[in-house]
C-alpha positions as CSV (number, residue, x, y, z in Angstrom):
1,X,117.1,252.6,100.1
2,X,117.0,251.1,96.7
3,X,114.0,249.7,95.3
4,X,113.6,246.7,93.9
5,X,111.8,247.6,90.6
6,X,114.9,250.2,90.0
7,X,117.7,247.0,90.7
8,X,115.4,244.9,87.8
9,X,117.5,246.4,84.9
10,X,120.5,245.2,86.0
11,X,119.4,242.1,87.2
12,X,117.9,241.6,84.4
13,X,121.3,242.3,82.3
14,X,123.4,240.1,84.6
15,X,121.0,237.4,84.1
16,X,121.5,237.6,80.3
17,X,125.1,237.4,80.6
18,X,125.1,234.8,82.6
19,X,122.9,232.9,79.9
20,X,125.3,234.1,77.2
21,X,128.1,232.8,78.8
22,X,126.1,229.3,79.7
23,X,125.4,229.2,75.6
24,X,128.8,230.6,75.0
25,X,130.4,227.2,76.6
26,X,127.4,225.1,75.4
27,X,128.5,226.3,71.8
28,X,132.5,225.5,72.1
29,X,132.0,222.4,73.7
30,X,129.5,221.1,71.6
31,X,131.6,222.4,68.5
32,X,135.1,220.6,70.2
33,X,132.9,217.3,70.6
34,X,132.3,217.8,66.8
35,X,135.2,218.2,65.9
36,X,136.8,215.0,67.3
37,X,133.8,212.6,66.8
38,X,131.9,213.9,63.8
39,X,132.7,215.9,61.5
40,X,135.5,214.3,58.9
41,X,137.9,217.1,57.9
42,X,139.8,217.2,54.6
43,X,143.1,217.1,53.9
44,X,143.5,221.1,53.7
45,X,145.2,222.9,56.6
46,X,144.2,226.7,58.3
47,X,146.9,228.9,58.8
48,X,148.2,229.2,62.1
49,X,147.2,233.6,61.9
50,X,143.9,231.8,61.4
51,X,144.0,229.4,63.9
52,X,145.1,231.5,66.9
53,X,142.7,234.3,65.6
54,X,140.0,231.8,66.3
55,X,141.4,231.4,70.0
56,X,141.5,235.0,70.5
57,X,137.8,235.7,69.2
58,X,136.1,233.2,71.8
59,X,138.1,235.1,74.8
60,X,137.2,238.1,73.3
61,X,133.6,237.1,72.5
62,X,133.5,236.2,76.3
63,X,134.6,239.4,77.7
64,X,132.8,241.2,75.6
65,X,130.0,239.5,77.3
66,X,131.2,240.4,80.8
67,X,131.5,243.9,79.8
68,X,127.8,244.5,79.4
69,X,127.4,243.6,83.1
70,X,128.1,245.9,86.1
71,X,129.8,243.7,88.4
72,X,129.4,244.4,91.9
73,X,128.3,242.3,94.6
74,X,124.8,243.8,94.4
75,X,124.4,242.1,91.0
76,X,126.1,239.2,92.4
77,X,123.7,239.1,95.4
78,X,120.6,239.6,93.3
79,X,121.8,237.3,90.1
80,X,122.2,234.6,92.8
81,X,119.1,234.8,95.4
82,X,116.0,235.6,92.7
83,X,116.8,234.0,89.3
84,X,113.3,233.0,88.5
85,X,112.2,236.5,89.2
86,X,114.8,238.1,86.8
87,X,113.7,235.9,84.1
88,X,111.7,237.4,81.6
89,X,110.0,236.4,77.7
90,X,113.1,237.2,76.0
91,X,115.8,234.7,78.5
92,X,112.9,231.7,77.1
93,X,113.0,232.7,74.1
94,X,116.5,233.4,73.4
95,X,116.9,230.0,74.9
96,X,114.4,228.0,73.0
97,X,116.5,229.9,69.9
98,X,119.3,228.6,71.2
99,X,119.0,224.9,71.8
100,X,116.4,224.5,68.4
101,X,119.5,226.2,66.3
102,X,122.5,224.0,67.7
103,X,120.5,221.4,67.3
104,X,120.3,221.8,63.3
105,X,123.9,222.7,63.5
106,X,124.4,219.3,65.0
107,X,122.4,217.8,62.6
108,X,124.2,219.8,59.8
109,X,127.5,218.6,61.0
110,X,126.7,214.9,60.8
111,X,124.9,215.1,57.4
112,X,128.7,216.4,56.0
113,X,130.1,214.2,57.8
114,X,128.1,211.3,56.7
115,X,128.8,212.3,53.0
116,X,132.6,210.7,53.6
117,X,131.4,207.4,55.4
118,X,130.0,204.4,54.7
119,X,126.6,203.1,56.3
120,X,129.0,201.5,58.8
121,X,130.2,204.9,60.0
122,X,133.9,204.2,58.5
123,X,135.6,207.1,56.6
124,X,135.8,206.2,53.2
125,X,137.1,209.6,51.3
126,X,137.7,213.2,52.0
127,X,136.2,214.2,49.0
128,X,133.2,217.1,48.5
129,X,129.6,215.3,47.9
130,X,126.3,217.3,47.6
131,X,124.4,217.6,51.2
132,X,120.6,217.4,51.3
133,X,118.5,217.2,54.3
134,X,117.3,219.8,56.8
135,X,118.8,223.2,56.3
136,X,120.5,221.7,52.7
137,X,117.2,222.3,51.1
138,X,117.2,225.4,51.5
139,X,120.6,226.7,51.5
140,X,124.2,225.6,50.7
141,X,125.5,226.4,53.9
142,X,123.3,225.7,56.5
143,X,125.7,225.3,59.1
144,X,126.7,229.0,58.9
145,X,123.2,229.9,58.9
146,X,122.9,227.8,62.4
147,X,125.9,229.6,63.6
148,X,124.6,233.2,62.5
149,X,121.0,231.9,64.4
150,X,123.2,230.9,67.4
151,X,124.5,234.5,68.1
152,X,120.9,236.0,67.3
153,X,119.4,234.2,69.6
154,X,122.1,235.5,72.1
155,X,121.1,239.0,71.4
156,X,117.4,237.9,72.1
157,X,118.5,236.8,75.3
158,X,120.1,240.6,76.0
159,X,116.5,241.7,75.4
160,X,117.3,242.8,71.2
161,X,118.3,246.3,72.4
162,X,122.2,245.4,73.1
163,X,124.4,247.1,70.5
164,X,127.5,245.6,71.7
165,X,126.1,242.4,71.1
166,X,124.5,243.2,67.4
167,X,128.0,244.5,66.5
168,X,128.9,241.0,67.2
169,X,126.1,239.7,65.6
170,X,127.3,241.8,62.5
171,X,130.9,240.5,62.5
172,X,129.0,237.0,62.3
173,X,126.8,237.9,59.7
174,X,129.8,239.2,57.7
175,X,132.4,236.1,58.1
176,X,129.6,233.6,57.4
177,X,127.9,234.9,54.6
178,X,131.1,235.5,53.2
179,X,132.0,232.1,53.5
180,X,128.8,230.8,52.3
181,X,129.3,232.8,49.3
182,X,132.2,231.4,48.4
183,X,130.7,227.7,49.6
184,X,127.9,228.1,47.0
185,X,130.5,229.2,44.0
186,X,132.1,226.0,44.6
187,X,129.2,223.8,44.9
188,X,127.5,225.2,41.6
189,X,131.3,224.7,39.5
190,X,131.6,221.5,40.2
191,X,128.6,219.6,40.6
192,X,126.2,220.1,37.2
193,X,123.2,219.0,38.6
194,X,123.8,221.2,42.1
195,X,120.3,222.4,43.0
196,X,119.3,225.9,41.4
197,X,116.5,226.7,44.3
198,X,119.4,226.5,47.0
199,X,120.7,229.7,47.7
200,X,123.9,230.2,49.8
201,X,123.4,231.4,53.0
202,X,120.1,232.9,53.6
203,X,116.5,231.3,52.6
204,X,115.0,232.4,49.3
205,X,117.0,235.7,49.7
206,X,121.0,235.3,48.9
């Protein structure tokens, strides 16, 4: 009979999945909520290749997930009777990661989105303003940095050692700085007096 102790890996996996997938719809529906109560979107469009590629990423992102999981009822049966006993240092603290990041994004969001309102909350432009607060200080696109932190702290919840995951974590890395690059170019163009500590994506370094 299989032992307990030789089930732990897997239960251990399955239970970071699960967690992944738990942030995974914590992330999207936080982000939808965003998008239709916060943040004030400029008159610019996305292409539609853009638009559906985002729709294909999440159910890719999600599957990718599931692939890291041998699912049989075994995993099933153990995911579902001994959670506490599965949980180990890196589920907290991939969680505390978790929740502490989404939270700056939040906060993120709503300082741009308070750069095109009045004190009353009313829109009042679409036009680009300097952000400072929080993650502003210390780089131009702290909302990309939240989102890169996001999916790191999903691969401390796979226990660091999942290279699926850090592939995705790459990928991440890649789009946002990217974006962020571009995001600082803009800012430091038009505005004279943009801040010359802020860097673009990543504190002190780039």
């Amino acid at each position: 009979m299989e032992s307990k102790a030789s089930r732990m890996p897997a239960a251990e996996l399955a239970l970071s999945a699960f967690l992944v997938l738990v942030f995974l719809w914590v992330h999207s529906l936080r982000r939808l909520f965003e998008c239709f109560y916060v943040s004030v979107f400029s008159n610019a469009a996305i292409h539609v290749v853009q638009y559906c590629f985002g729709l294909v990423y999440y159910v890719l992102v999600g599957l990718t997930v599931l692939s890291q999981v041998p699912m049989d009822d075994k995993n099933v049966y153990v995911l579902g009777k001994n959670l506490l006993i599965q949980a180990r240092w890196f589920h907290i603290l991939g969680m505390v990661m978790f929740f502490w990041s989404s939270a700056h994004q939040y906060k993120c969001h709503v300082i741009l989105s308070n750069l095109r309102r009045n004190k009353k909350g009313v829109v009042i432009h679409c036009q680009h303003r300097i952000p400072f607060g929080d993650w502003f200080e210390y780089v131009s696109s702290a909302n990309y940095l939240a989102e890169l932190m996001i999916y790191i702290s999903m691969a401390v919840t796979f226990g660091l050692h999942n290279l699926t995951w850090w592939l995705v974590v790459t990928y991440v890395f890649s789009s946002q700085a990217l974006s962020a690059f571009f995001n600082h170019k803009f800012y430091r163009s038009t505005f004279v007096s943009y801040p010359k500590h802020r860097k673009a994506f990543l504190p002190f370094l780039f």
